[in-house]
C-alpha positions as CSV (number, residue, x, y, z in Angstrom):
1,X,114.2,112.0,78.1
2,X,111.5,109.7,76.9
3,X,110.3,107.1,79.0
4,X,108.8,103.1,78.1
5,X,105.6,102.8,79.1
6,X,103.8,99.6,79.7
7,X,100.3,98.3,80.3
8,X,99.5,95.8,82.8
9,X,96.7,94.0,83.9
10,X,96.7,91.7,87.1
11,X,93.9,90.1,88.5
12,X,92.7,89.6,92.5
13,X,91.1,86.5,92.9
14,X,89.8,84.5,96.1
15,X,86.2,83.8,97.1
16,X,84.4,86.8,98.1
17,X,84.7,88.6,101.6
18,X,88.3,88.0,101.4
19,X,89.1,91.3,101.3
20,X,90.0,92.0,97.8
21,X,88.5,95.5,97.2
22,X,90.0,96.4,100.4
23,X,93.5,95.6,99.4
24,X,93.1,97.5,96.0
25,X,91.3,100.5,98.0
26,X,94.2,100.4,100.5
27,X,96.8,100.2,97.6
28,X,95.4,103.0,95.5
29,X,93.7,105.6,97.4
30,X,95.4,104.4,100.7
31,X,92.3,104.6,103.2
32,X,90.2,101.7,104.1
33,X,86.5,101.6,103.1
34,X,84.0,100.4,106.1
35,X,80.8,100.4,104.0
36,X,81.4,96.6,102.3
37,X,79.3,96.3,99.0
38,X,79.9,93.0,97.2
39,X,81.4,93.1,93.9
40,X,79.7,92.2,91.1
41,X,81.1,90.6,88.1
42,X,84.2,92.5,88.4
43,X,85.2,96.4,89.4
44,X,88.3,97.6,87.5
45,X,91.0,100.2,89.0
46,X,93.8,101.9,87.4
47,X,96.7,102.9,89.1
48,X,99.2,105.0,86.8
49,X,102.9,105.6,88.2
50,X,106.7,106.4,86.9
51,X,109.5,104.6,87.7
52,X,112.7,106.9,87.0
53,X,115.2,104.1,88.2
54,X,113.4,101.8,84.7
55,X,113.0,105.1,82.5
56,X,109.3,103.7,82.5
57,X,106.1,104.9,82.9
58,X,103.2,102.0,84.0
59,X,100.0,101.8,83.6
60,X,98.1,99.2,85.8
61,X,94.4,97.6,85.3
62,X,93.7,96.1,88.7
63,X,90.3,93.8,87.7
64,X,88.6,92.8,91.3
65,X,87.0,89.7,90.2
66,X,83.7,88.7,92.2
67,X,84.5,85.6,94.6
68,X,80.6,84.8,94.2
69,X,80.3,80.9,92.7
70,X,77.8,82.4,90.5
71,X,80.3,84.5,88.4
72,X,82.4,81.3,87.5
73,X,81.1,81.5,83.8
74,X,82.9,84.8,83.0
75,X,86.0,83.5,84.8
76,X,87.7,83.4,81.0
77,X,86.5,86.8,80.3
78,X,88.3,88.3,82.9
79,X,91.4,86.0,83.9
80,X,92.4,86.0,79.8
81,X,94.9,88.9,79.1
82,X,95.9,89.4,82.9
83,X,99.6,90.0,83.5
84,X,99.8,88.4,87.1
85,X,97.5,87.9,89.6
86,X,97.2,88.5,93.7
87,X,95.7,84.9,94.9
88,X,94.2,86.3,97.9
89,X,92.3,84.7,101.1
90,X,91.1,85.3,104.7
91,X,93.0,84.1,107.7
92,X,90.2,83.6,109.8
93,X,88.1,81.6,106.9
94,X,89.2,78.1,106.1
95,X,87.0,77.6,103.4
96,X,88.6,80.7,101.4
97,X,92.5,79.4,101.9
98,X,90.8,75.6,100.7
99,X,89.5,77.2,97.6
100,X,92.6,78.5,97.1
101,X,93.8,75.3,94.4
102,X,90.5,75.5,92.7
103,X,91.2,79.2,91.9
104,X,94.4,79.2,91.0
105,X,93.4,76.0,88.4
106,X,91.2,78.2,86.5
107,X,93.4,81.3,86.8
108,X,96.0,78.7,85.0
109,X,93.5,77.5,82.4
110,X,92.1,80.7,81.4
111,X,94.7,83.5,82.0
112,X,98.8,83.1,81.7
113,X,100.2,79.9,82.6
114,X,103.7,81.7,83.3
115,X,102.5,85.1,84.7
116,X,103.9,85.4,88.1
117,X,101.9,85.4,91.2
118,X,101.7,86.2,95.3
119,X,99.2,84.2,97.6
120,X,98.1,86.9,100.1
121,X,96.8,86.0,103.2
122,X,94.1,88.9,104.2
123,X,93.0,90.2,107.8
124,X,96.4,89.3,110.0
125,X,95.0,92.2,112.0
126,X,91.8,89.4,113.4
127,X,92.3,85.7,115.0
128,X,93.3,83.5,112.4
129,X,92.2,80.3,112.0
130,X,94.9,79.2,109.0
131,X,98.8,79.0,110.3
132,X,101.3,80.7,108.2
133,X,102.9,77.5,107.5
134,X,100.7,75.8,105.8
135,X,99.6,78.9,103.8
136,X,103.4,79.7,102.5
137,X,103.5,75.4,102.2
138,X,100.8,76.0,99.1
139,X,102.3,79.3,97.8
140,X,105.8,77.1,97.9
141,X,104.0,74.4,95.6
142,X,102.0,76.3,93.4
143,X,105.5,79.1,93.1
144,X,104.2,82.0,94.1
145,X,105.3,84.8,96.6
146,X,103.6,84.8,100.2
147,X,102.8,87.6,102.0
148,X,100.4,88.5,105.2
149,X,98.5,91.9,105.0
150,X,96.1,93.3,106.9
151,X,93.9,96.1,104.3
152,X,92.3,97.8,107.9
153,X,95.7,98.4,109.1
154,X,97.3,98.9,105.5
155,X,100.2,95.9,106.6
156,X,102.3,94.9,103.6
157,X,99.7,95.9,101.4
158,X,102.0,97.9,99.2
159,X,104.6,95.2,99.2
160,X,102.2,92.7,98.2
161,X,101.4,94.6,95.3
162,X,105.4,96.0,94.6
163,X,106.5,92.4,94.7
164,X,104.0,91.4,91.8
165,X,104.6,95.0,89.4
166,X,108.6,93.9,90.4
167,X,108.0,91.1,88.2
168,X,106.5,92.5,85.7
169,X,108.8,95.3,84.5
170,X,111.3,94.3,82.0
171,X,115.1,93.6,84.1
């Protein structure tokens, strides 16, 4: 039996500290990585896996994009070509759920204006400053999926990412 493969690329984004390496760490080699190290420009993981029920084989390019201001300029570089993307911000930081529009603007204007997305709100597992209404209220308006996780305690971190890869498989 031969199987379809496919090649994806989907794209974390959300300012930095948000938890975005964690998620992909937690996702891919399911343990959580205490020893933070900003990224830088952006770090790139591959997750490859079959999916009998589809007869398909997937291949997925997670690009970690650096929430730094100062990587803004290569924002077209890395948003162009993605597949979908994991809009992802910190409970307890209101500043990173308020640049939440701004990011997914410029995910919009340089990557796919149709590819499906899920807002992710990070670190459940501390006290959180932004209620989960008004975080799945945004996700509602922009249309994308909502989902709380917690990367430390590996909460809904798989779903997060199953609900996006969902999408992207052909029905």
């Amino acid at each position: 039996m031969s199987y379809k493969k496919f090649t994806f690329k989907v794209t974390l984004i959300g300012d930095g500290s948000v938890g975005k390496t964690s998620l992909i760490t937690a996702y891919i080699e399911k343990r959580f990585k205490f020893d933070y190290l900003p990224t830088f420009g952006a770090n790139i993981m591959k997750k490859e896996f079959a999916i009998p029920e589809k007869n398909a084989l997937a291949s997925v390019n997670f690009w970690d994009i650096a929430g730094q201001p100062s990587f803004k300029s290569l924002h077209k570089t890395f948003f162009g070509g993605s597949n979908g993307t994991l809009l992802v911000f910190d409970v307890t930081q209101p500043h990173s759920f308020e640049s939440l529009s701004e990011w997914h603007k410029r995910f919009r204007k340089f990557g796919s204006k149709k590819a499906p997305g899920v807002v992710v709100a990070n670190k459940i597992d501390l006290k959180r400053k932004i209620k989960t209404d008004q975080a799945k209220a945004f996700a509602d308006k922009i249309n994308y999926h909502y989902i709380e996780t917690s990367a430390l305690q590996n909460h809904n971190v798989t779903e997060a990412f199953q609900y996006l890869l969902d999408r992207l498989l052909p029905k």
